[in-house]
VEXZAKE-115888 format. One record per residue (C-alpha): x, y, z; residue in three letters. Coordinates in nm, 3 decimals, always signed. Layout:
BEGIN
x: X	y: Y	z: Z	residu: ala
...
# end
This chain:
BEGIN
x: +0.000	y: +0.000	z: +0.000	residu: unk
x: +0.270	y: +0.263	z: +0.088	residu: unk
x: +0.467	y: +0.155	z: -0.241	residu: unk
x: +0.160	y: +0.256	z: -0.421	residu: unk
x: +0.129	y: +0.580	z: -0.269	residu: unk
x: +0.486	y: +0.673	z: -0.377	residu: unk
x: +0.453	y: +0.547	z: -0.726	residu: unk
x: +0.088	y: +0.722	z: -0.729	residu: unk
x: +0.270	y: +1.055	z: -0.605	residu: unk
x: +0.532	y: +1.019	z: -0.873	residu: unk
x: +0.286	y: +0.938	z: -1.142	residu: unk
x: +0.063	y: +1.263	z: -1.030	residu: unk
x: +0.424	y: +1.492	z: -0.999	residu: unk
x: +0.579	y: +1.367	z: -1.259	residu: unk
x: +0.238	y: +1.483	z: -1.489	residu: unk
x: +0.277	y: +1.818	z: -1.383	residu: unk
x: +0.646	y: +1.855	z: -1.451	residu: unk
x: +0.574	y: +1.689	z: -1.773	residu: unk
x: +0.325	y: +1.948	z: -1.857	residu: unk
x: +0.554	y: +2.255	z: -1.789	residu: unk
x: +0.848	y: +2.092	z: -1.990	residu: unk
x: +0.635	y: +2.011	z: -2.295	residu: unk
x: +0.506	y: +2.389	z: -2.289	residu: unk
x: +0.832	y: +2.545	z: -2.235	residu: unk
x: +0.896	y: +2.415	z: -2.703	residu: unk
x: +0.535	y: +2.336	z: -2.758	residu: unk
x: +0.159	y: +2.431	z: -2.727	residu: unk
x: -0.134	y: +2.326	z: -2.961	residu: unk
x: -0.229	y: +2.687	z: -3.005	residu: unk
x: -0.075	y: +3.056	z: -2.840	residu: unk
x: -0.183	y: +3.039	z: -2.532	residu: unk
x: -0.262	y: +3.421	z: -2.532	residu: unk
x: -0.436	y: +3.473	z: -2.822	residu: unk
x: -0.778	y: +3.491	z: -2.862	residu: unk
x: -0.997	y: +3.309	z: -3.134	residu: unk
x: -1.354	y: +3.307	z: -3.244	residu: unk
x: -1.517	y: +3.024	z: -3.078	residu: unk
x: -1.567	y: +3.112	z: -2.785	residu: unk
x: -1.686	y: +2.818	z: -2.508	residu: unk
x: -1.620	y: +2.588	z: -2.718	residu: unk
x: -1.627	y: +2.203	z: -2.600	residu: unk
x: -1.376	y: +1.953	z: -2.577	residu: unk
x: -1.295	y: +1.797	z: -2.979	residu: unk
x: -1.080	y: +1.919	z: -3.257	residu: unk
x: -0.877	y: +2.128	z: -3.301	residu: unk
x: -0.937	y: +2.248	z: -2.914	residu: unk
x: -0.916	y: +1.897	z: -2.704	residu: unk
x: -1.032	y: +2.067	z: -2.437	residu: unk
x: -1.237	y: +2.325	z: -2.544	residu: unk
x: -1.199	y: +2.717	z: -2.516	residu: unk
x: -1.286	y: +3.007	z: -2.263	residu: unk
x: -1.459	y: +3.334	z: -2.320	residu: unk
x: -1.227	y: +3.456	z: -2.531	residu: unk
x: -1.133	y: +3.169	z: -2.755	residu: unk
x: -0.836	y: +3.136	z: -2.594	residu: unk
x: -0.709	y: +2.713	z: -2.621	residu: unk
x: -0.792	y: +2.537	z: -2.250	residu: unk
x: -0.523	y: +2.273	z: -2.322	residu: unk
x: -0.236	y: +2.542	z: -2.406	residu: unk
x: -0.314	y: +2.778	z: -2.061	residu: unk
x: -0.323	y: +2.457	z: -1.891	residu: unk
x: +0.010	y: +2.360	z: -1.994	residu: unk
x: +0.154	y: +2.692	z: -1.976	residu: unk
x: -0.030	y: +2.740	z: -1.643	residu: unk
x: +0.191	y: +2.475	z: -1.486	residu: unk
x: +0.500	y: +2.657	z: -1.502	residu: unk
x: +0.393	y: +2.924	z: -1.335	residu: unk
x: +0.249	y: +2.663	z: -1.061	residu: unk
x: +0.623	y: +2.495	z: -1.051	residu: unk
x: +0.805	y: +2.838	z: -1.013	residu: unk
x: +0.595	y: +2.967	z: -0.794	residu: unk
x: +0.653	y: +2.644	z: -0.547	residu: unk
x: +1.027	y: +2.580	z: -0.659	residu: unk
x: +1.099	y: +2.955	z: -0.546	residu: unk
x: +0.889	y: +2.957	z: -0.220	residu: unk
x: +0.991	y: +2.652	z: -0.077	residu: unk
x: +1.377	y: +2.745	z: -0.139	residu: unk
x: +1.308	y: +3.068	z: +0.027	residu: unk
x: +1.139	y: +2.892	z: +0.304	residu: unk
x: +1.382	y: +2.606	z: +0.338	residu: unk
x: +1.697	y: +2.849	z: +0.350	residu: unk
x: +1.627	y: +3.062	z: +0.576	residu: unk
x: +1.394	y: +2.832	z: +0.830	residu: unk
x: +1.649	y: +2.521	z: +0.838	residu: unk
x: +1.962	y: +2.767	z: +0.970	residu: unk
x: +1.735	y: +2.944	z: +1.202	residu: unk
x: +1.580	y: +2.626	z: +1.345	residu: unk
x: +1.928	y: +2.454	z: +1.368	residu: unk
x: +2.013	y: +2.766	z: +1.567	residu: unk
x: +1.724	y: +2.768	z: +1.756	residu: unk
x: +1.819	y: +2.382	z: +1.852	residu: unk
x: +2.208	y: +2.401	z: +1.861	residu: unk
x: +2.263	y: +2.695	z: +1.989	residu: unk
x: +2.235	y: +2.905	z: +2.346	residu: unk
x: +1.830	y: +2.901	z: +2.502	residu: unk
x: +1.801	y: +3.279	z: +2.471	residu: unk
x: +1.860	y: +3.249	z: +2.109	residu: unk
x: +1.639	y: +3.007	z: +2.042	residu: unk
x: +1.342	y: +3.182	z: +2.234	residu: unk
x: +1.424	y: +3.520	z: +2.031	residu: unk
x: +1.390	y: +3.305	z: +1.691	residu: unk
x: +1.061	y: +3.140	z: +1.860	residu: unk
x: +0.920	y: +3.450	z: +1.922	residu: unk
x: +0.995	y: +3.538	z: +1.551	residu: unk
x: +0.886	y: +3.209	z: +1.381	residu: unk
x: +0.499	y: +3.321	z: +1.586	residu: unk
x: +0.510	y: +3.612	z: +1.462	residu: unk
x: +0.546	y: +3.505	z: +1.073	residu: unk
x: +0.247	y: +3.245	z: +1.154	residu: unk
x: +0.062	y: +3.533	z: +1.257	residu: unk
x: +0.090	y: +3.714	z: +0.919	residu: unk
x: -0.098	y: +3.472	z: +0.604	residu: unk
x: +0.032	y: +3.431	z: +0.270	residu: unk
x: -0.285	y: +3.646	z: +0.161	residu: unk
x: -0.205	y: +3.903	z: +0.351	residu: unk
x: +0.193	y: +3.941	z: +0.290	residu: unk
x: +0.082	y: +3.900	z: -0.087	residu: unk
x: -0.135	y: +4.218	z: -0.090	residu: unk
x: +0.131	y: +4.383	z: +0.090	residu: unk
x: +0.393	y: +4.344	z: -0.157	residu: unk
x: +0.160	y: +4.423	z: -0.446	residu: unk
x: +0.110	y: +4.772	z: -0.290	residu: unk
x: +0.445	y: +4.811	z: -0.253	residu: unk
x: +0.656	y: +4.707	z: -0.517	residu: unk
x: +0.603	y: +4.867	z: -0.811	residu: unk
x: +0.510	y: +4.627	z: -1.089	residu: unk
x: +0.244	y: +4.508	z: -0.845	residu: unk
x: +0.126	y: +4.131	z: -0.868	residu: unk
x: +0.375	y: +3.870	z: -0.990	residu: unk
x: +0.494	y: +3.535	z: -0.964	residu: unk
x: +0.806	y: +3.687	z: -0.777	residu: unk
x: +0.541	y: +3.839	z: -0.538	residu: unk
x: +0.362	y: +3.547	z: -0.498	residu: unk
x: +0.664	y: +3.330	z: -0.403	residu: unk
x: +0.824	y: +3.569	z: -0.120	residu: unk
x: +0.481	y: +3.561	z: +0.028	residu: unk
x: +0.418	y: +3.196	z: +0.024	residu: unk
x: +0.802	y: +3.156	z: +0.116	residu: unk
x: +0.805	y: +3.379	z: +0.404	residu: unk
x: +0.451	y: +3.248	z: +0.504	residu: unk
x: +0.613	y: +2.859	z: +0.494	residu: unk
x: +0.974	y: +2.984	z: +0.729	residu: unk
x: +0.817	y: +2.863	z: +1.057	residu: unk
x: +0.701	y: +2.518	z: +0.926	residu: unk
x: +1.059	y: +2.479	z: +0.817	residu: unk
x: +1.198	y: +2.635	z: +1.152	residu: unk
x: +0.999	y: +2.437	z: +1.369	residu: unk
x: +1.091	y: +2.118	z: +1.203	residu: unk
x: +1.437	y: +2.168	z: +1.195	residu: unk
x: +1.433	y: +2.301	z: +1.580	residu: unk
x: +1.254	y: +1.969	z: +1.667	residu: unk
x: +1.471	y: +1.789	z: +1.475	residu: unk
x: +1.830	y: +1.924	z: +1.595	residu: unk
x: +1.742	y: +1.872	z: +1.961	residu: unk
x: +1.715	y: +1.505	z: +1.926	residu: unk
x: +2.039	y: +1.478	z: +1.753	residu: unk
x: +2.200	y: +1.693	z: +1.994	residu: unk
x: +2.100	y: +1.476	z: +2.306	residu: unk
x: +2.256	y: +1.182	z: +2.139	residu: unk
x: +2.617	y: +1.098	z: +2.318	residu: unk
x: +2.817	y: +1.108	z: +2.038	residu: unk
x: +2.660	y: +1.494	z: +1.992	residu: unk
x: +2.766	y: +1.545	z: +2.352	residu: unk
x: +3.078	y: +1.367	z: +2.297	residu: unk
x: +3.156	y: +1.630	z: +2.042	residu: unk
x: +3.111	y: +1.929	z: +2.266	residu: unk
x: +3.286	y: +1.830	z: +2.567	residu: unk
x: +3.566	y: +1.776	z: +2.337	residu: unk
x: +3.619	y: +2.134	z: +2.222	residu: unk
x: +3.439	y: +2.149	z: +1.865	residu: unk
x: +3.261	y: +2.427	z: +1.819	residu: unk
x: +2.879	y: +2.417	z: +1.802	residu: unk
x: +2.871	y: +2.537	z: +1.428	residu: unk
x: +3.056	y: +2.237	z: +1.338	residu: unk
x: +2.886	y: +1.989	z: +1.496	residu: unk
x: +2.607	y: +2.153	z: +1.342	residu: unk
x: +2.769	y: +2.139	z: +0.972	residu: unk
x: +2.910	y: +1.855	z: +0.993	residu: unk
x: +2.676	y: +1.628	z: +1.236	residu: unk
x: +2.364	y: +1.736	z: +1.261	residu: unk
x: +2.251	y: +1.876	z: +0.944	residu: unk
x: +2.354	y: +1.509	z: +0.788	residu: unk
x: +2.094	y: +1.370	z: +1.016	residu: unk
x: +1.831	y: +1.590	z: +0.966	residu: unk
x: +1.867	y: +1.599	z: +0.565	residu: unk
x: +1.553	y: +1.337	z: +0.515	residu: unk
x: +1.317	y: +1.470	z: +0.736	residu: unk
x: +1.425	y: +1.806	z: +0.499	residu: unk
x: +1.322	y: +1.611	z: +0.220	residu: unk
x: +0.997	y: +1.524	z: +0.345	residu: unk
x: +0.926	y: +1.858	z: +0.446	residu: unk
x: +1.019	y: +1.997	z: +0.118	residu: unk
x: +0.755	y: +1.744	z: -0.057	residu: unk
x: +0.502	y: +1.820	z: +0.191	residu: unk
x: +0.525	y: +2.189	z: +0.192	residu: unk
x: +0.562	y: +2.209	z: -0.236	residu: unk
x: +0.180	y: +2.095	z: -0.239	residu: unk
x: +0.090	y: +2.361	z: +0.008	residu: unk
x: +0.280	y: +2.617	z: -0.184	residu: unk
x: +0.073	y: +2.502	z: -0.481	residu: unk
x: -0.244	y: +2.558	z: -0.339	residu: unk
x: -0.112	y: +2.859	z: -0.217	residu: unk
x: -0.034	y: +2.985	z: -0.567	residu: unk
x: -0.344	y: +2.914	z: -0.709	residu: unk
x: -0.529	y: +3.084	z: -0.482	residu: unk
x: -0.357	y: +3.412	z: -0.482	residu: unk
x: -0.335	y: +3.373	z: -0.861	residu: unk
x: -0.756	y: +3.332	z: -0.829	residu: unk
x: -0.759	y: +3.679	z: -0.678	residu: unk
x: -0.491	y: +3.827	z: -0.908	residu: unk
x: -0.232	y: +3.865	z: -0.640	residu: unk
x: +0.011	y: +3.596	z: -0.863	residu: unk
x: +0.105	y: +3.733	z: -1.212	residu: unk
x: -0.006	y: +3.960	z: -1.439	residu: unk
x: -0.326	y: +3.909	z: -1.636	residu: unk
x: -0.143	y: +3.781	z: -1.966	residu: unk
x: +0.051	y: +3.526	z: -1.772	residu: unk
x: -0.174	y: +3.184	z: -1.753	residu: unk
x: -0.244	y: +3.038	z: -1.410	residu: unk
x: -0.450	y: +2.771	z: -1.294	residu: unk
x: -0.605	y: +2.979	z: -1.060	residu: unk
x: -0.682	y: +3.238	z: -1.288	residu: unk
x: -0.830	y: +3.032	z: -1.529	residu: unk
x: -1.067	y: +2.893	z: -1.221	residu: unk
x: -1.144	y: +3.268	z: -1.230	residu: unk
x: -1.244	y: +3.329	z: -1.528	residu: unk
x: -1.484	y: +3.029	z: -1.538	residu: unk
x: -1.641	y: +3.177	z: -1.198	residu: unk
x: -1.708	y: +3.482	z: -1.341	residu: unk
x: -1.814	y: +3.383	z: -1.697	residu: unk
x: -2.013	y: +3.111	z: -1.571	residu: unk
x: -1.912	y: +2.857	z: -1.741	residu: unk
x: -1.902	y: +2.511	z: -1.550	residu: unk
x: -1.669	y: +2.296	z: -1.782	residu: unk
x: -1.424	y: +2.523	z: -1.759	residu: unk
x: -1.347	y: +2.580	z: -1.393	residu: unk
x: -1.340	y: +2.160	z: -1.424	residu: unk
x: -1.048	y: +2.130	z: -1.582	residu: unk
x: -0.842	y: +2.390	z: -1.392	residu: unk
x: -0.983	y: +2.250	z: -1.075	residu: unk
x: -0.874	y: +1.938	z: -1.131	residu: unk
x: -0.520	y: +2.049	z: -1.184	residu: unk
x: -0.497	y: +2.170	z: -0.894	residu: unk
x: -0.680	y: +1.879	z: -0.718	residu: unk
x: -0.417	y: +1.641	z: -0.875	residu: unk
x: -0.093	y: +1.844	z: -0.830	residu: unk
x: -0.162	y: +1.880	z: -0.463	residu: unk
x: -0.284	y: +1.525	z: -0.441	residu: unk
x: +0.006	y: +1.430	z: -0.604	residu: unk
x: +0.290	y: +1.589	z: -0.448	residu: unk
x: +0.107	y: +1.525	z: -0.099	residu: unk
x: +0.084	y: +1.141	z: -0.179	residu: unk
x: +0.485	y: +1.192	z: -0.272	residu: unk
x: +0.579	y: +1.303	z: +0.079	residu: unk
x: +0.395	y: +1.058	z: +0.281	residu: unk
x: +0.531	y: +0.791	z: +0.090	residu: unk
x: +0.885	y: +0.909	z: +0.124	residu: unk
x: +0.865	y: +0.990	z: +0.479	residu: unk
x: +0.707	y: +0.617	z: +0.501	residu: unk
x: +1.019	y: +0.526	z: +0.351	residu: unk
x: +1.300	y: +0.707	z: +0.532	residu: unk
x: +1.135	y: +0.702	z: +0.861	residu: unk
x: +1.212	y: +0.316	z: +1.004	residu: unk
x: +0.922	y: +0.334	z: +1.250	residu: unk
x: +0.674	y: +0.354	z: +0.947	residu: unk
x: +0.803	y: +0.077	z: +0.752	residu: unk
x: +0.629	y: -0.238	z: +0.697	residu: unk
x: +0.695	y: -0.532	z: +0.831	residu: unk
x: +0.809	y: -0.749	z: +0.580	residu: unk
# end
């Protein structure tokens, strides 16, 4: 059962990067140009039909995913490189530093991606982007990271070799570097999965209210939009489902590797 979870999540994943490298040489039709039939149903030339403008379903969806993949490849690095250090300092290093970066990491859960999003709209000049988007989502996603990694690095550090290590001499960067971060590098892994379908969902809806990229730029979200306000039912489906499957899939993906790099979770074979 847990093998077919991973392969599941790899199968769902694996679609979506698919989709962004195919549209990065090739889409059935310009994804921003507009055509005469309009709502037009799934067939040929338009497999999947058309919106309100003409405009080919299939291409937006393709091109839609790259935005989707940036969006969570950026946030999640932002995330992941700033919350792992401060978590491994929160864990390695002295107790008043690690209740100062606490106090921080509750204050970032106190301010939503939305939010943060709308902020940096107002403020930076070219208003909504994908670059926008990510800091947001990233800076939104530091305490998950920081918390985990906190967690994480004072179990390793209460093991004896850890302590061996410190009464020793070596500094506690370099037990850090060189032991702990070692340790702690799957449960990063798992995190990373875990928190790249959140950053999707994330993405798609700030992209639904326009906080994402700019109107010419397709997005999932957007296109779920569009169908809202158009009314048209078939084509909030397909974008829906995207999203549906992308999170579904790169969920599935970090249960089943945490199943797998976590001993405790294992079957029993």
């Amino acid at each position: 059962m847990k093998r077919l979870t991973v392969v599941l999540g790899l199968v769902l994943s694996g679609l979506v990067v698919l989709a962004a490298l195919v549209s990065i040489v090739w889409t059935p039709f310009d994804p921003g140009r507009a055509g005469p039939d309009r709502y037009a149903g799934p067939g040929w030339p338009h497999l999947l039909g058309t919106d309100n403008l003409g405009m080919d379903t299939l291409s937006r969806l393709l091109v839609g995913a790259q935005t989707t993949l940036v969006v969570g490849i950026l946030a999640v690095a932002l995330a992941a490189l700033i919350g792992v250090p401060l978590g491994m300092a929160a864990g390695a290093g002295p107790r008043a530093l690690g209740q100062t970066i606490g106090r921080g990491s509750d204050i970032l859960f106190a301010l939503p991606a939305l939010l943060l999003a709308i902020l940096l709209a107002a403020a930076v000049p070219g208003g909504a982007s994908v670059w926008t988007a990510s800091i947001a989502i990233g800076v939104a996603t530091i305490p998950v990271f920081q918390r985990m990694a906190r967690s994480a690095t004072l179990t390793v550090m209460s093991q004896d070799y850890i302590l061996a290590a410190a009464v020793s001499g070596t500094p506690r960067w370099r037990i850090a570097w060189r032991h702990v971060l070692p340790n702690i590098a799957p449960l990063l892994g798992v995190q990373v999965a875990a928190s790249f379908s959140t950053a999707i969902l994330a993405e798609a809806g700030l992209s639904y209210l326009g906080l994402s990229s700019s109107g010419t730029t397709p997005t999932w979200g957007r296109m779920l939009r569009d169908a809202n306000v158009y009314v048209a039912p078939s084509q909030a489906i397909i974008p829906g489902a995207a999203i549906a499957l992308a999170v579904l899939g790169f969920s599935l993906l970090g249960d089943g590797v945490r199943d797998y790099l976590d001993p405790r979770l294992r079957e029993v074979r």
